[in-house]
N, C-alpha and C positions, 0 to 999 in steps of 0.2 A: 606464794608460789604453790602451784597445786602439784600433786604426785602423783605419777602414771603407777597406777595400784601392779602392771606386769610386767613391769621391770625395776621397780623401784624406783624410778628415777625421778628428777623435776621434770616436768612436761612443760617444752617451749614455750607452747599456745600460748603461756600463760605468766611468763618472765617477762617482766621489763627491757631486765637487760641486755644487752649489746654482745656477739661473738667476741670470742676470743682472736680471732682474728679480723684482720683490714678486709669491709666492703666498699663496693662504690659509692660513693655518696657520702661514707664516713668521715668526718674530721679527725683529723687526727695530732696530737702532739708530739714535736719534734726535739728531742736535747739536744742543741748543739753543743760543739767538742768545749765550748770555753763558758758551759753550765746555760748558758741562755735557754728557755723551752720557746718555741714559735708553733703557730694554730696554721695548720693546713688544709687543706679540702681533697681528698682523692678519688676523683672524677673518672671515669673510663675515660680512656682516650683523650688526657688532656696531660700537660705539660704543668710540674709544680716546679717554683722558683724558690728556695730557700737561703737568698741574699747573698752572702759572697761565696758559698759551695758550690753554687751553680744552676745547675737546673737538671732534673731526670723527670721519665714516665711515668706517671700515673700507675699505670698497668705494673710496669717494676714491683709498685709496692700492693697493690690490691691483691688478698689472698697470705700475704703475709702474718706469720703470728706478731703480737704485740711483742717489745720487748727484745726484738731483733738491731744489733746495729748494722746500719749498713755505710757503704762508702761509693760516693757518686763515680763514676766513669765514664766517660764520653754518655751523656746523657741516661747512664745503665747503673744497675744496681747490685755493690757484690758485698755480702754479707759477709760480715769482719765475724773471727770468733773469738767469745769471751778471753780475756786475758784474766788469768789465774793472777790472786794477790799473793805479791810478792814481800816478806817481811825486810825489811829494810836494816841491814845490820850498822851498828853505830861503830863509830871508827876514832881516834884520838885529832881526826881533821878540826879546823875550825875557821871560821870566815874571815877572821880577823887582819891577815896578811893579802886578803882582795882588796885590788885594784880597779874598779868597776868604770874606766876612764874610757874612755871615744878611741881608742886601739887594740879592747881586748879582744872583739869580735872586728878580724879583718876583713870579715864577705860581706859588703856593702849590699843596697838595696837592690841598686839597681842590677846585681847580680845574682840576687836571690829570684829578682825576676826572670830573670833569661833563663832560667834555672825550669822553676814553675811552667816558663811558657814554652819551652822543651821537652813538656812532660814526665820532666823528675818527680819521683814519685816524694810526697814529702816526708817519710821514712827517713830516705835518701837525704832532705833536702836539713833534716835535721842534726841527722850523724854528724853531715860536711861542719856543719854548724858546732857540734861538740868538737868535732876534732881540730876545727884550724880556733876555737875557743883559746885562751890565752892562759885563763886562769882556772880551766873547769877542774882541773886535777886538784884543783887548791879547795873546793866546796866542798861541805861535809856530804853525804851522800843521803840526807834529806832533803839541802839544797841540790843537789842534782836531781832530784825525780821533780822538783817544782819546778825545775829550769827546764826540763822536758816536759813536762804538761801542760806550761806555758808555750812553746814551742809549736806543738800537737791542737792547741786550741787555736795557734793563727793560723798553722800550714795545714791541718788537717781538712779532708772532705767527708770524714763522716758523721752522721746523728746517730741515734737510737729515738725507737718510736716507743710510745708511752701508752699505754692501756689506761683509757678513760675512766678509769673508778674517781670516786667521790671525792678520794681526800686530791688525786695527782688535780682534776680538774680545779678542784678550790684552791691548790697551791698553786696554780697557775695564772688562776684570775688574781690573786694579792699579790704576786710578784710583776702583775701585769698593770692592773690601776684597783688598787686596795680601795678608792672611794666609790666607785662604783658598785662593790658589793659589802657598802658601810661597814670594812674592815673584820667584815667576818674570817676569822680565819679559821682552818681546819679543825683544831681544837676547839673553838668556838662551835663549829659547824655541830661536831659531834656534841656537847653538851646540851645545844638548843636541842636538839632531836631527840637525847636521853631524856633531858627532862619532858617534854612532848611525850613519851610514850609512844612514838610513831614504829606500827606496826603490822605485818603486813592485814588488809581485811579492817582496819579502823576508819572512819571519818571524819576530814579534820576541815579547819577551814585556815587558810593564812592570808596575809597581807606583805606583799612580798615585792617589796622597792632594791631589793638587791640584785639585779636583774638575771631573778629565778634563780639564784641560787639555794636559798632555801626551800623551792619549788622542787628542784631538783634533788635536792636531799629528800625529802618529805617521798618523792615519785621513786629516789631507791632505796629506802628500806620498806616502803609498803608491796615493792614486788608483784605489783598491776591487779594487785589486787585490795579493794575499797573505795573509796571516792573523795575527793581533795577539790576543796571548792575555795577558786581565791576569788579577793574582792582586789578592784584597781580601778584605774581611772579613764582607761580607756572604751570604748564603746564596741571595739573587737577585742576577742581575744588576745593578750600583751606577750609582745615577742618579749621570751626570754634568751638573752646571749648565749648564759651558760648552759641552758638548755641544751643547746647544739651541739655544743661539746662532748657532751654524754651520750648520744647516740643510742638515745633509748627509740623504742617500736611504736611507732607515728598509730598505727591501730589500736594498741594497749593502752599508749598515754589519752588517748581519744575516748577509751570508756572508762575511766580515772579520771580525768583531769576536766574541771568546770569552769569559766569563769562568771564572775558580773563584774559591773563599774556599780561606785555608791549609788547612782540615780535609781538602778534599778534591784539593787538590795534595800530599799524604800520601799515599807508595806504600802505606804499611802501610793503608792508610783503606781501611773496609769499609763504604762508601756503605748506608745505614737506609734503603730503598724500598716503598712499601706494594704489594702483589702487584697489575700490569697486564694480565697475560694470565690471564684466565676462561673456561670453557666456552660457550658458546654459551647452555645452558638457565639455566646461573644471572644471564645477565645481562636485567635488569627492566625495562628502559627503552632507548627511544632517548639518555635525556640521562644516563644510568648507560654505557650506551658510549662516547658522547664524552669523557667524563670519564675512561675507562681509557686512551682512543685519545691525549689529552691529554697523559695520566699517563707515559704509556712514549714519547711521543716526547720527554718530557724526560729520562726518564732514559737513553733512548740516546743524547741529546745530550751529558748530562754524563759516560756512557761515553767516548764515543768523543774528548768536549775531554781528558779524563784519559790517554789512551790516546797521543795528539798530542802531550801534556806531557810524559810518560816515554820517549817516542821520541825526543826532543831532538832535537839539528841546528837549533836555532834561530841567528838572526845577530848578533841583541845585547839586550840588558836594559839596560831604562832605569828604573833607582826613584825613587824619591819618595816618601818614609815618614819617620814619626817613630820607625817600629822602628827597633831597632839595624841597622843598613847591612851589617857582618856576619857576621850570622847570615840575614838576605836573601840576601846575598852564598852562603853557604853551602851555601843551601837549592836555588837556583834557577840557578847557574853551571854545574853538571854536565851541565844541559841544553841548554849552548849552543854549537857547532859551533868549532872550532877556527878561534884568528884571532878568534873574534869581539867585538864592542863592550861594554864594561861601561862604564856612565855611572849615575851616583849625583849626585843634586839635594840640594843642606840649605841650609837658610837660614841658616848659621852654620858659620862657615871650620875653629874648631875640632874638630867632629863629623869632618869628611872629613881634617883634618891627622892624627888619631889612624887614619883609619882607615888613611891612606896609609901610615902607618909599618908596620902589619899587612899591608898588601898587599906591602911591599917585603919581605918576610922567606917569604913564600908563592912559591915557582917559580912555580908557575901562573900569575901575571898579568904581563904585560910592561908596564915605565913606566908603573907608575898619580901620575897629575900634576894635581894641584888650582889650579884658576884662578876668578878672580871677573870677571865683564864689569864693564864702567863703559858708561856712557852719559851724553852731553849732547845735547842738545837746545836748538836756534837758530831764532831768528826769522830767516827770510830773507824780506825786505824792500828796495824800492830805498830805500838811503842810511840803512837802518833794518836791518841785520842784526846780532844780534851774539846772546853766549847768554844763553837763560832766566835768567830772576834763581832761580828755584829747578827743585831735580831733585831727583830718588830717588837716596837715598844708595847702593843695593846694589839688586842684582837676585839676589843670591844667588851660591852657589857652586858649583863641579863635580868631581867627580872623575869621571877617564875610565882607562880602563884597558885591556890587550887578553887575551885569555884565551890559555893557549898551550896 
């Protein structure tokens, strides 16, 4: 990130990153009231559906800071404020004389609905609920705030919006389908990248089947500034999911970010291009020009990425593949500057323990050392802190290595 030398400040031009607040076009993530996050899109002038809350305007939320809860209303949006944590004082109560039977709670469903669909606000709709309650006097007043929060997360119509940093998106992709970004999890995230050295102004190259998540990582802490060159399998540039989620600067990541497919990360590879430069007479159209003018600036792009790539002095490689690790390893190390980072992702301790045995018999790599993170995760609460009753058993594995 560069520095505007007359104000001090970070100068935009030249961040990656994403406003603090909701623009058009942004994705955005939603917590709903009963912990669920859901992936949105907030369009001008379109309509967002958020399953059973309902639905509001676009517009409602565009311009918005992150980090606002709001609450839907006839297709409108009215920002709830923060509620202040309340300590919860403990009492001589105790559960033990509940009766949790089919007549403590006399207000039936179908009354709860006439309720809702009369526009009871569900504040309202919870109170009535405590008070015609049978036994709520009888709960210690722990179980009363979970009897209300559970209440709040059926009746309630509000979310909070979530500010796209690293770690909310990576927590979001593992609670959403962990195999898709080979159970990297945020902890995981940040370790690959420590050990990486990724920095803003370095060059790095990865292989990245997690669908860009470690792309993504790699793209915010370098701060749009450097050059990141992945290898993949596709013949275009490979859509990253999580990409989108982050909502970085489509111009920035564009003079950043490279890709090839293995064919043509192949010195021997004799790139197939359909002829770009034509004579003046033979060309028939204004839109027969732009299509050649089109035509060669891609392929002097994939010149000149190819050209980047065999010039090596890169500072470290980061994979993530179901290929054999390697023969990755093999292919793409020659071109990495002395000293530099080797880090390898697998979702299986095995894969990196065989490999480690082959790196230790190669001069080339100094102390390659396979580690797995753990993480727990706590409720912190007054007089109510203590850990999750469940967690993710593995975030995956690492091998790091240094090239000599």
């Amino acid at each position: 990130m560069s520095l505007n030398l007359s104000t001090g400040e970070p100068s935009s031009s030249s961040t990656i990153h994403p406003s603090s607040s909701i623009k058009s076009g942004n994705h955005v993530l939603l917590r709903l009231p009963n912990g669920d996050v859901r992936g949105v899109k907030a369009d001008k002038d379109s309509t967002i559906t958020v399953g059973r809350l309902g639905s509001f305007y676009a517009n409602e939320l565009i311009g918005q800071p992150f980090g606002f809860t709001h609450e839907i209303v006839d297709k409108k949006l009215k920002v709830v404020p923060p509620r202040t944590l309340q300590e919860v004082e403990d009492t001589d109560a105790t559960n033990e004389l509940i009766n949790d039977g089919e007549f403590v709670q006399p207000l039936t469903i179908d009354e709860i609905t006439a309720l809702k669909q009369s526009g009871v606000h569900a504040s309202d709709i919870i109170k009535k609920q405590i008070e015609m309650h049978a036994n709520y006097a009888l709960k210690t007043e722990y179980s009363k705030e979970k009897y209300k929060k559970r209440k709040e997360a059926k009746y309630s119509k509000t979310f909070t919006t979530i500010e796209p940093t690293l770690f909310n998106v990576c927590d979001y992709w593992f609670n959403k389908d962990q195999t898709r970004i080979r159970d990297v999890r945020a902890d995981t995230l940040s370790q690959i990248l420590n050990l990486a050295n990724i920095r803003p102004g370095g060059r790095y190259i990865a292989v990245d089947e997690a669908s860009g998540l470690i792309v993504s990582g790699i793209l915010s802490r370098m701060g749009g500034e450097g050059r990141l060159l992945t290898i993949c399998d596709t013949d275009s540039p490979p859509a990253y999911p999580v990409m989108v989620q982050m909502n970085f600067e489509k111009t920035i990541v564009n003079t950043v970010l490279a890709s090839l497919n293995w064919a043509t990360a192949e010195e021997e590879y004799k790139p197939i291009v359909p002829p770009s430069d034509l004579p003046e007479d033979e060309i028939r159209s204004e839109r027969q020009k732009s299509r050649l003018k089109k035509r060669k600036g891609l392929t002097d792009a994939l010149t000149n990425t190819r050209e980047e790539l065999f010039a090596g002095d890169f500072d470290a490689l980061i994979v993530a593949t179901e290929y054999d690790a390697m023969s990755v390893l093999n292919k793409l190390v020659p071109y990495l500057a002395g000293s530099a980072s080797i880090v390898v992702q697998s979702q299986y301790g095995q894969i990196l323990n065989d490999l480690q045995n082959q790196l230790r018999n190669i001069p080339g790599y100094l102390c390659p050392s396979v580690t797995e993170g753990w993480l727990r995760r706590y409720q912190v609460l007054p007089g109510r802190t203590h850990p999750t009753m469940m967690t993710s058993g593995s975030g995956g594995f690492i091998l790091h290595a240094i090239k000599v």
